[in-house]
C-alpha positions in Angstrom: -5.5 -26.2 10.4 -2.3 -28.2 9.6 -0.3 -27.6 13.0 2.3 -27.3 10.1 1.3 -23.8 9.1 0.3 -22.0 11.6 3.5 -20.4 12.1 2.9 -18.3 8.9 -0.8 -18.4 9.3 -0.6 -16.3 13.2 2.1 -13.9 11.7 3.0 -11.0 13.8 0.5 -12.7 16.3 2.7 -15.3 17.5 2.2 -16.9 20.8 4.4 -15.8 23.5 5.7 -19.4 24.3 8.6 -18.1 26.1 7.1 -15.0 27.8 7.0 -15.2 31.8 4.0 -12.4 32.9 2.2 -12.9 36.1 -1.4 -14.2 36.9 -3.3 -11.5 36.1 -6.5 -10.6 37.3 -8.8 -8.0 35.1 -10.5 -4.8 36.3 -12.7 -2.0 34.2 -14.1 -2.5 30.7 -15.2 -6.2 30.5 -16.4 -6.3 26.8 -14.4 -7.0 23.2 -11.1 -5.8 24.4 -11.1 -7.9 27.3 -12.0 -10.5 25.2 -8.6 -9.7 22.9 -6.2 -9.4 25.9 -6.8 -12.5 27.8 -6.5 -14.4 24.3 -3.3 -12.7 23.5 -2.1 -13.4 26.9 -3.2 -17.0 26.4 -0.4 -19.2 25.9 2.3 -17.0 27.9 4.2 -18.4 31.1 2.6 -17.0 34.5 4.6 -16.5 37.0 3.4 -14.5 40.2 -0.2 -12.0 40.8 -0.4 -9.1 38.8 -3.6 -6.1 37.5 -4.5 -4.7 34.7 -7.2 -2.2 34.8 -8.8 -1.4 31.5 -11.1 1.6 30.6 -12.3 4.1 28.5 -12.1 7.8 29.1 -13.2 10.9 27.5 -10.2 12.5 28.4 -8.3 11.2 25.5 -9.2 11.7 22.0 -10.9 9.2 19.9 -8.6 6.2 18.8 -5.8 7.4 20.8 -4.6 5.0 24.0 -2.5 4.9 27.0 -0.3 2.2 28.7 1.0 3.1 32.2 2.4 1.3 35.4 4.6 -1.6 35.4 4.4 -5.7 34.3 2.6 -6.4 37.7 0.2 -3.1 37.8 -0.6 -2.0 34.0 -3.4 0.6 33.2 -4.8 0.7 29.9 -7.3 3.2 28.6 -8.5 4.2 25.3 -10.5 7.4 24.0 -12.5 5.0 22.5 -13.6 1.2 22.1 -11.4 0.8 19.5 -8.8 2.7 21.2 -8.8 0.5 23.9 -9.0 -2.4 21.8 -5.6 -0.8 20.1 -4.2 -0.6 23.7 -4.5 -3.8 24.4 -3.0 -5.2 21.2 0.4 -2.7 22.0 0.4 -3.5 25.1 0.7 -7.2 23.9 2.9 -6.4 21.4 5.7 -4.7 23.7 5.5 -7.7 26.0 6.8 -9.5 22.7 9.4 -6.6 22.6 11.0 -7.5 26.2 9.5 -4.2 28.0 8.0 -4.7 31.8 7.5 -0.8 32.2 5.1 1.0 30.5 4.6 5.0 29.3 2.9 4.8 26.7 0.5 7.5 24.8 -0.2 6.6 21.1 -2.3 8.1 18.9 -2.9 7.7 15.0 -1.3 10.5 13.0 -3.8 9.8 10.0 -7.5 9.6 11.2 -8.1 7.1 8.4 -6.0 3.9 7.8 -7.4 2.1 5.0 -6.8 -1.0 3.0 -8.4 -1.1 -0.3 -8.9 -5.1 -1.3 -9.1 -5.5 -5.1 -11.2 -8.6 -5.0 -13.5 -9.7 -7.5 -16.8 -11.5 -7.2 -15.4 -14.7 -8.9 -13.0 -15.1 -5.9 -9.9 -14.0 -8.3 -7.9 -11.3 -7.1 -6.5 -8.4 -9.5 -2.9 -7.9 -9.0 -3.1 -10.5 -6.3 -0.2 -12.7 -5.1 -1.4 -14.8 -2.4 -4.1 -16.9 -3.4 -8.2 -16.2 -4.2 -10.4 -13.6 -1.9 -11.1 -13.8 1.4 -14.5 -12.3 0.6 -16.0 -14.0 -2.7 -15.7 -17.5 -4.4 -17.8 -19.0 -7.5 -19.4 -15.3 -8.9 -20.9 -14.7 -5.2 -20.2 -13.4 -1.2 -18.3 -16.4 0.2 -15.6 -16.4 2.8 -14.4 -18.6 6.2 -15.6 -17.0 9.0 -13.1 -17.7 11.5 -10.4 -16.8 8.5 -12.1 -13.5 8.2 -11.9 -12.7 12.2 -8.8 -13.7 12.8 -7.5 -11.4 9.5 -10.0 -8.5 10.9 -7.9 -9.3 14.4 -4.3 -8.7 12.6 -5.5 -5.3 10.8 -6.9 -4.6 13.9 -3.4 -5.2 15.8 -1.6 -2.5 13.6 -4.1 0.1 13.6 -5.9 -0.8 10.3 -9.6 1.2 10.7 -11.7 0.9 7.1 -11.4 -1.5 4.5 -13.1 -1.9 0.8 -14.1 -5.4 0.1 -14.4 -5.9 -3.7 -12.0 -4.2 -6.9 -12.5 -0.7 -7.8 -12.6 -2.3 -11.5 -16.2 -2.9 -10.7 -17.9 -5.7 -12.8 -21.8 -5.2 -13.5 -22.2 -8.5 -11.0 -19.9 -6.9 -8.4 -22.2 -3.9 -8.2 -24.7 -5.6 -6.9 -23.2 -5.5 -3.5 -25.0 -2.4 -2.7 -28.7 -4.1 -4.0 -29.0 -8.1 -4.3 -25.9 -9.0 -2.7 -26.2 -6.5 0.2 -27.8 -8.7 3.2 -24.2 -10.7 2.6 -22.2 -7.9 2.6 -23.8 -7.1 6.1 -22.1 -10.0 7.6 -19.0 -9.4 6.8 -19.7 -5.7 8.6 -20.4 -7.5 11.3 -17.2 -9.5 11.7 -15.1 -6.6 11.1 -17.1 -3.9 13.5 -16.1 -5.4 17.2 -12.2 -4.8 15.9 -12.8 -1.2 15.1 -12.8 -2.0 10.9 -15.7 -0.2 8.9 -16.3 -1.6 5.6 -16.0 0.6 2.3 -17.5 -1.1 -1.0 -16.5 0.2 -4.3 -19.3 1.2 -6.8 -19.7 1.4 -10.4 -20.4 4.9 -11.7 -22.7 3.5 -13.9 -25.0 2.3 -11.4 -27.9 3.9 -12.3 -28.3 2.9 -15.2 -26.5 -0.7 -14.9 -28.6 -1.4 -11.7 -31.7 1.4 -11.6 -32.3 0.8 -15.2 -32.2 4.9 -16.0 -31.3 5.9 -19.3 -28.2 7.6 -18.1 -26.1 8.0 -15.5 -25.4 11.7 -15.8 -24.6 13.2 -12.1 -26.4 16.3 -13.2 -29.7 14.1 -13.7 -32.6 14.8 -11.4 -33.2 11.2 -11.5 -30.0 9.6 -11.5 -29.4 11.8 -8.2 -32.2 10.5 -6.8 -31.7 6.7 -7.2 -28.4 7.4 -5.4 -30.2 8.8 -2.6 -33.1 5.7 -2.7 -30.1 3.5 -2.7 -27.9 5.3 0.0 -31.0 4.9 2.2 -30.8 1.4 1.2 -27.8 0.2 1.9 -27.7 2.4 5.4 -30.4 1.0 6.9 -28.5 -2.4 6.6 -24.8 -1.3 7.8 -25.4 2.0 9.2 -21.9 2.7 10.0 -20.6 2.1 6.3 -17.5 4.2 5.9 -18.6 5.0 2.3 -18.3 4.2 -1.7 -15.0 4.3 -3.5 -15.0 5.3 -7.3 -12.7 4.7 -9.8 -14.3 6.7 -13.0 -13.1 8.1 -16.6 -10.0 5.7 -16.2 -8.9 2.6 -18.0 -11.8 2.1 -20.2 -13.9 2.8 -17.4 -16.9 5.3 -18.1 -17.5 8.5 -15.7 -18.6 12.0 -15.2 -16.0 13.3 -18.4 -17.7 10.5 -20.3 -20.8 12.2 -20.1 -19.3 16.1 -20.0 -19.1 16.4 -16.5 -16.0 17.3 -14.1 -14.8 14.9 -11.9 -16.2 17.0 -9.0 -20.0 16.7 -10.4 -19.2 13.0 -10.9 -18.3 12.4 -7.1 -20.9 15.0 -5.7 -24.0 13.5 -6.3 -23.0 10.1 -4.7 -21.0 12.4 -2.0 -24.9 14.2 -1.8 -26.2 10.5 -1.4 -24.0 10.0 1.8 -24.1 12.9 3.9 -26.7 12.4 5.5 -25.5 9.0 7.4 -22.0 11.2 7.8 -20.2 8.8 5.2 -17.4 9.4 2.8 -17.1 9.1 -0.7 -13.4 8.2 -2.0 -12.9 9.2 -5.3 -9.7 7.4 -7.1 -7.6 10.1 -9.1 -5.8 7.7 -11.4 -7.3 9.6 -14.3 -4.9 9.5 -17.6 -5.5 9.0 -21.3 -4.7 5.5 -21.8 -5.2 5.5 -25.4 -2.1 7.5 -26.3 -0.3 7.3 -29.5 3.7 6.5 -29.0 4.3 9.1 -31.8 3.1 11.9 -29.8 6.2 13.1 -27.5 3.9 16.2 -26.3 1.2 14.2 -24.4 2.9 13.3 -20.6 1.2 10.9 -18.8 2.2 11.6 -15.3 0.4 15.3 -15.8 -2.8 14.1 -16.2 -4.2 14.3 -12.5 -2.9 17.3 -11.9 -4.3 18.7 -14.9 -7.9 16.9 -14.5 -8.2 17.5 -10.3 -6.4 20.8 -9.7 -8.4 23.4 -11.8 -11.5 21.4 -9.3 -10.0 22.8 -6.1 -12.8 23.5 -3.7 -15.6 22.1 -6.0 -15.9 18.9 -3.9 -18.2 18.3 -1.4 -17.0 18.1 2.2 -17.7 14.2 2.6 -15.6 13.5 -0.9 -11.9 12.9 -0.2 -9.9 12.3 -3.2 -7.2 9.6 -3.3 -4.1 10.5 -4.7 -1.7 7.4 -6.0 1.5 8.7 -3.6 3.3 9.2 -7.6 2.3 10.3 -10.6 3.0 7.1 -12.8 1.9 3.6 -11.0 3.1 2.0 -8.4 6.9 2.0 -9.9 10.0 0.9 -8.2 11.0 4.7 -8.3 8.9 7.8 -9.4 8.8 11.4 -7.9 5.6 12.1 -5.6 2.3 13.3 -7.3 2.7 16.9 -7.6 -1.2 16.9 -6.2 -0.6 15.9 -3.1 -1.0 19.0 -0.6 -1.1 21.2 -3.1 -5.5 21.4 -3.3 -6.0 23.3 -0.4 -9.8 23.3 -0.7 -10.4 19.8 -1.3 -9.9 16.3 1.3 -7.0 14.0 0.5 -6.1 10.8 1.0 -2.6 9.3 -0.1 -2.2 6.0 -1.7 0.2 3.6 -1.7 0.3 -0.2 -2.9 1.1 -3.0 -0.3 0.5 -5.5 -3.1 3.6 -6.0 -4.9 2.7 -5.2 -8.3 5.6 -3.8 -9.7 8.1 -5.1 -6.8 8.5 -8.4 -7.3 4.5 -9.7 -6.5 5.9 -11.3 -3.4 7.9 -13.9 -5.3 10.5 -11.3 -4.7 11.7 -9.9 -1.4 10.8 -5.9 -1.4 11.1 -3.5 1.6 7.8 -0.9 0.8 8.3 -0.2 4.3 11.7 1.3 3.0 10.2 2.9 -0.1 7.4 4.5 2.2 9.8 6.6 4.2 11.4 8.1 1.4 7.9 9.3 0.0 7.2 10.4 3.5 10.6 12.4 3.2 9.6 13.8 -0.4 9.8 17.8 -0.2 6.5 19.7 -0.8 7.6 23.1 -0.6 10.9 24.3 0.7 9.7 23.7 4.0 7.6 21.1 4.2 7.5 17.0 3.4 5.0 14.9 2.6 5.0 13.2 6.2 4.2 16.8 8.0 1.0 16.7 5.3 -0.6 13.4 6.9 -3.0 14.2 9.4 -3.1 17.7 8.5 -4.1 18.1 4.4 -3.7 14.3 4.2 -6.3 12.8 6.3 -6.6 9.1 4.6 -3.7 6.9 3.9 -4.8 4.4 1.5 -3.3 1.0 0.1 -4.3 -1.7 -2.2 -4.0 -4.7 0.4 -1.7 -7.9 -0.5 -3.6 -10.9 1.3 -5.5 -14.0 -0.1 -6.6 -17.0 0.7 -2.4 -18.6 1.1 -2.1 -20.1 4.4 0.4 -18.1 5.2 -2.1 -15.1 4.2 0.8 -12.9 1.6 2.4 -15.8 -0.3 5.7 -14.6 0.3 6.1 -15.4 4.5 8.2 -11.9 4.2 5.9 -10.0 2.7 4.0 -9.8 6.3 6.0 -7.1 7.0 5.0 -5.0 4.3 1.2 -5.5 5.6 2.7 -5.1 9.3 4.8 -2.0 7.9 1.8 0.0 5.9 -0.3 -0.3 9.1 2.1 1.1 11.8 3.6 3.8 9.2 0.1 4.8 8.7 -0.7 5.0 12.3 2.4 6.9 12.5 4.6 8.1 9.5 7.4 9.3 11.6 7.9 5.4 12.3 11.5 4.6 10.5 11.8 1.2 8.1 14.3 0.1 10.7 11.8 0.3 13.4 8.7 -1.4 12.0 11.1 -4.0 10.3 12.4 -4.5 13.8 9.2 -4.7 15.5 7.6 -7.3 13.0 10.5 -9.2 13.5 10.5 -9.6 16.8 6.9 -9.9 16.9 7.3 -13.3 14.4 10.3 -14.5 15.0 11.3 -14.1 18.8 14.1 -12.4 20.2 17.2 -13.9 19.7 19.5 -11.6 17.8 21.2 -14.3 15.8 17.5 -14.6 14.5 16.4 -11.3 14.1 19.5 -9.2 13.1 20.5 -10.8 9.6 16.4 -10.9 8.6 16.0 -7.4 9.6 19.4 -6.4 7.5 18.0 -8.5 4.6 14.3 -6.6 4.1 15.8 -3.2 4.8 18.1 -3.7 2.0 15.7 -5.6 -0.4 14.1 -2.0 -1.9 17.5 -1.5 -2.9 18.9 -4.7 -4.4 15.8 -5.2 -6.0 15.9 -1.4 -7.5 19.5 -2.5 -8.5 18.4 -4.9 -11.2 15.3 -3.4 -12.2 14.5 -0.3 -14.8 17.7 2.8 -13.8 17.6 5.9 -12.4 13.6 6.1 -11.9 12.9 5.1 -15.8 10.4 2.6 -15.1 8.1 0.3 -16.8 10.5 -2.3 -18.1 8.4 -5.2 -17.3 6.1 -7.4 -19.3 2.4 -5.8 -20.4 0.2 -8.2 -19.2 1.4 -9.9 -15.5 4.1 -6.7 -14.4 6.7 -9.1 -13.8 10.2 -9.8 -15.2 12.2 -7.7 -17.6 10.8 -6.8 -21.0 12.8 -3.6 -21.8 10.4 -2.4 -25.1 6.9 -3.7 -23.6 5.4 -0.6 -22.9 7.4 1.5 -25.6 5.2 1.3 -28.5 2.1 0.8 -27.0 -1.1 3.4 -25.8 -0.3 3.4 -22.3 1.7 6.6 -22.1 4.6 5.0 -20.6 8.1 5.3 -22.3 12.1 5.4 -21.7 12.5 6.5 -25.5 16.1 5.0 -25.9 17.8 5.0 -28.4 21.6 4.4 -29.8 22.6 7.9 -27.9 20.3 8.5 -25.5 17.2 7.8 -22.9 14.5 9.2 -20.4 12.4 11.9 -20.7 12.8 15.5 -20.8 10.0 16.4 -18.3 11.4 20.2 -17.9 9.7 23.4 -19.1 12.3 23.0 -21.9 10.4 19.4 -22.3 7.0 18.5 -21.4 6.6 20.9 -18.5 5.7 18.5 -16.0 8.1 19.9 -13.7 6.3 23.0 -13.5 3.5 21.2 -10.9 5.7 21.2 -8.4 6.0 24.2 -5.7 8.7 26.1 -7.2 11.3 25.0 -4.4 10.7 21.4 -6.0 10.6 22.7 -9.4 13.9 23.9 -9.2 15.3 21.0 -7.6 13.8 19.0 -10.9 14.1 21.2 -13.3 18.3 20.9 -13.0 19.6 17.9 -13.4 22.7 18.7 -11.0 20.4 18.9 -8.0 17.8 16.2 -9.6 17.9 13.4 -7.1 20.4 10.8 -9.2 17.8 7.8 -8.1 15.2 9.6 -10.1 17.2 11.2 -12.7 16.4 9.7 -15.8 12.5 10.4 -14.7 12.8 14.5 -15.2 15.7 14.5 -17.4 16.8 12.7 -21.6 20.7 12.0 -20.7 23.7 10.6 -23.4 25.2 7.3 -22.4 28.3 8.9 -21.4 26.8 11.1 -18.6 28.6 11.2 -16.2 27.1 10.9 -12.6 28.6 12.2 -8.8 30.3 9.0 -8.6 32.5 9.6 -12.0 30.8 6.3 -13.8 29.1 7.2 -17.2 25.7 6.1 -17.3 26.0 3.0 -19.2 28.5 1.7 -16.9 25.8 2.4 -14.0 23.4 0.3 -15.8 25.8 -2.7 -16.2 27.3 -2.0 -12.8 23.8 -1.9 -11.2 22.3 -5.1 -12.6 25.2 -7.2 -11.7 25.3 -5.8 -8.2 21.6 -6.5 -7.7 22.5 -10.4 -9.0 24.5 -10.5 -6.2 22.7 -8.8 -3.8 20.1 -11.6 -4.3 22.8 -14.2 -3.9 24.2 -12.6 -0.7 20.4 -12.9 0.8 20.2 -16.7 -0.1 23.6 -17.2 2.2 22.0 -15.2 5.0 18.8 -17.2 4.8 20.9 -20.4 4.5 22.8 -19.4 8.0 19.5 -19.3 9.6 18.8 -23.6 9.2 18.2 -24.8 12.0 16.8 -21.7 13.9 13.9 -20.8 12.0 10.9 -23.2 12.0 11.0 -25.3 9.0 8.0 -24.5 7.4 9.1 -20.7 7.7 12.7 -21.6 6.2 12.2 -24.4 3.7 9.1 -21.9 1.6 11.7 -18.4 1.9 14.3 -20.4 0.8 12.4 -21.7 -2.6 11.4 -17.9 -3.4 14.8 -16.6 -2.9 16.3 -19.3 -5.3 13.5 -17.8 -7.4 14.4 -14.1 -7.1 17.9 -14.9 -7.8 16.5 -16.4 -11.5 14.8 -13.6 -11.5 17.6 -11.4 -11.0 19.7 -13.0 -13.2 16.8 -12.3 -16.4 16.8 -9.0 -15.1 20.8 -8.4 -15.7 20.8 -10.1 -18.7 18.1 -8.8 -20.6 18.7 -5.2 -19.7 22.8 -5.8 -19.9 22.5 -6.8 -23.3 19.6 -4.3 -24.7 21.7 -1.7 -23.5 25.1 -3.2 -25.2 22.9 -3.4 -28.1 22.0 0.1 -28.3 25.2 1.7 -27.9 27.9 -1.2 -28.5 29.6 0.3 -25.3 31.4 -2.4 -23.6 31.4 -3.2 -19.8 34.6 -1.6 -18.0 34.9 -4.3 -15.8 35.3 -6.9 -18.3 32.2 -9.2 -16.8 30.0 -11.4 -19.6 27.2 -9.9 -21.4 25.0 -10.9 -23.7 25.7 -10.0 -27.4 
């Protein structure tokens, strides 16, 4: 590799140049682990004699490790191999951090902490900002070994234990993974299994009939249940510790169990029937919504649909099925209330789902804390007393997220977008971890130590969700971006199209009135949360526009009327952009070049960006209500 990129290419695994640690010498478990502490010890400074005794024990649970002692006498154990091997990596990581005594007990909140790659067979990645897969190139399995252990070593390093390989848009060629292409897909296991990662591969509903050559694919098919089973045998004699199939059925033009008059529940049990026996999973997406809607029809709510299609299925799925929940009911927008689902099917195994990928947040041209985001979904209310985070682990047991790597030598495109990988990870592992914290620690972990380094980068990602939210769609509206690639402004792109997705201004108003007085969404909530909707005095102001159809001359808590939010906002988010191009340009000269020069180029992009944004939305809005800015500042006419 170009010694010229391997700054971005290590990320969070940086050497520790400047570290001083003594000469240690190694006692205990000699295998993988071992093999991962003496590298990441490597290229640090010795300086004096020093043990570290590694093991695994029984006595703590699975996954779960310990760090104890001091820099010259450290014992690590793990309740596992890859608890051990998850030891090792924090143990490395708080060396980074500046810490020489250790008391450490760590275990994963969320027994499942999964990445979900939408790669496709031809090596193109949907919604993918960083370059072609890491799996698949020209139509087949193709991928750089040593690039695929050294990205199975950084999931690894943040706690990241499953991964699916290929899109849950599953082409006709990509679902041959589990029959032609299946002896390839076994290598891949292998290079993932030492670091703790089991594979997942998505599958086409229509398998049977697409790859068995069956009539039909009908779950409630004596013979379509048995080539499941036939091919479940299969594929687990070749990667026997397989986490399991994902599914993504009945959505976007994509045929399933409702296709065939079946409930989602028969749909995932008879492939959920296929795994049991070999103790694997199957993960059934819940992004189920009628995408053909007419625009006319004002009754039809979008964001009700999975909790109208899933809910009435509470305790119909088999125990091996978890279904994964998209952490709002819309799609990955800037701002959107949590699914009302979540929790809320006490009979039935969830998994929450976010999106590291930055589909709607800028696709890592533009700087955008998730990290940030995260917390406040993990801060959501569920009932009046409970959150979301107090669900994970106990009726959340999968975190899920559609992963935001490629082929880019710097792996995410964006060299800042690392920490939203590094984030996901180590809120999964723990969601009581704060933004400020795992911003902190990526930092650190990248850049070094030096304050003047690592102060003005941390200030500038924990305040991106919000500069960015600044100039995008108000008040939780959403969707303001172009159809087809999701980014830059295009106020009326989804307004008159089947998608289900609308802000329905006009010359006196906007949003949607998702009360019981409107479309009754607000009446999926617990009724704590309900309430808290349902008024748009206690209606979160962030989100307000979401639950609630509002005049122009609202006026919010802070005494501005709503269209003087909109302007105000989108030139505040202009300049938010700008003030992050002077912090970056104060850091010349202490960054590595090849980490400055690249940030540098997308910020100057953002801020074009930004400016679009303001204008576009600036002037629609003048347009609609020929309200002029208070503050006297240029807009578009």
């Amino acid at each position: 590799m170009d010694k010229n990129c391997e700054f971005g290419y290590r990320a969070w695994l940086q050497p520790g140049k400047s570290l001083v640690v003594p000469d240690y010498t190694f006692s205990g478990d000699d295998g993988f682990a071992l093999k991962e502490l003496k590298r990441g010890l490597a290229k640090m400074n010795e300086n004096g004699h020093g043990v570290i005794d590694l093991s695994v024990t029984s006595d703590l649970v699975p996954q779960s490790y310990t760090i104890t002692g001091s820099l010259e006498d450290v014992v690590i154990k793990g309740g596992c191999e890859a608890g051990l091997l998850y030891g090792v990596y924090g143990f490395v990581a708080r060396l980074h951090q500046g810490h020489t005594d250790f008391n450490v007990v760590e275990k994963p909140v969320a027994a499942k902490r999964i990445l979900n790659h939408w790669d496709n067979i031809t090596g193109k990645i949907e919604r993918g900002y960083s370059g072609n897969s890491l799996f698949f190139k020209d139509g087949k399995v193709g991928y750089n070994l040593k690039r695929l252990e050294d990205y199975a070593r950084l999931l690894a390093s943040v706690g990241i234990n499953e991964i699916s390989i290929n899109n849950v848009n599953v082409t006709t060629e990509s679902a041959k993974l589990i029959t032609d292409y299946l002896p390839d897909v076994v290598k891949i296991a292998d290079v993932f299994r030492p670091f703790g990662i089991r594979l997942i591969i998505s599958v086409h509903f229509e398998s049977p009939a697409i790859l068995g050559g069956l009539e039909t694919s009908d779950p409630l098919d004596a013979e379509v249940a048995s080539w499941w089973k036939k091919v479940a045998a299969h594929v687990y004699k070749a990667i026997p510790d397989l986490a399991g199939f994902l599914v993504k059925a009945d959505s976007e033009f994509r045929a399933g169990p409702m296709t065939l008059g079946r409930t989602q529940a028969e749909g995932a049990n008879v492939i959920a029937a296929a795994l049991a026996p070999f103790g694997a999973t199957v993960y059934w997406r819940c992004f189920v919504y009628n995408c053909m809607q007419d625009w006319r029809d004002t009754a039809t709510d979008r964001p009700k649909a999975a909790y109208d299609y899933f809910y009435p299925l509470d305790g119909q799925f088999d125990d091996n099925v978890i279904i994964q929940i998209k952490h709002g009911p819309s799609d990955f927008q800037v701002r959107e209330p949590n699914s009302p689902l979540l929790g809320n099917m006490d009979k039935t195994r969830q998994g929450i789902e976010f999106q590291v990928t930055q589909e709607y947040t800028g696709q890592q041209k533009d700087l955008y804390a998730l990290a940030v985001q995260w917390e406040e979904i993990f801060d959501h209310p569920v009932t009046d007393k409970a959150n979301t985070r107090e669900l994970i682990g106990n009726k959340i047991e999968a975190v899920v997220a559609v992963a935001n790597v490629g082929d880019d030598t710097n792996w995410t495109g964006h060299l800042l977008a690392q920490a939203n990988l590094y984030a996901y990870g180590r809120m999964a592992w723990n969601p009581n971890l704060t933004a400020e914290e795992v911003t902190r620690e990526w930092a650190m972990l990248t850049f070094g130590a030096d304050p003047a380094v690592i102060n003005p980068i941390v200030d500038m990602v924990l305040k991106s969700r919000s500069v960015y939210e600044k100039y995008n769609a108000p008040l939780g509206i959403g969707w303001m971006v172009n159809i087809n690639h999701h980014y830059g402004p295009s106020v009326d792109g989804y307004e008159y199209m089947k998608w289900g997705t609308y802000h329905r201004a006009d010359t006196t108003a906007i949003g949607v009135d998702r009360t019981t007085a409107g479309t009754g969404y607000t009446s999926q909530y617990h009724p704590h949360v309900q309430a808290m909707y349902e008024n748009k005095e206690t209606c979160p102001e962030e989100i307000l526009l979401y639950f609630h159809r509002l005049p122009y001359d609202y006026k919010l808590k802070s005494g501005q009327t709503l269209i003087q939010y909109i302007y105000d906002t989108h030139f505040e988010g202009v300049e938010g952009v700008e003030g992050f191009i002077k912090t970056w340009e104060s850091l010349k000269g202490l960054l590595p070049e090849e980490a400055y020069t690249p940030v540098k180029a997308r910020l100057q992009l953002q801020l074009t960006n930004a400016i679009e944004w303001r204008d576009v939305i600036n002037s629609y809005f003048y347009r609609k209500t020929g309200s002029l800015d208070a503050k006297g500042r240029k807009i578009y006419t």
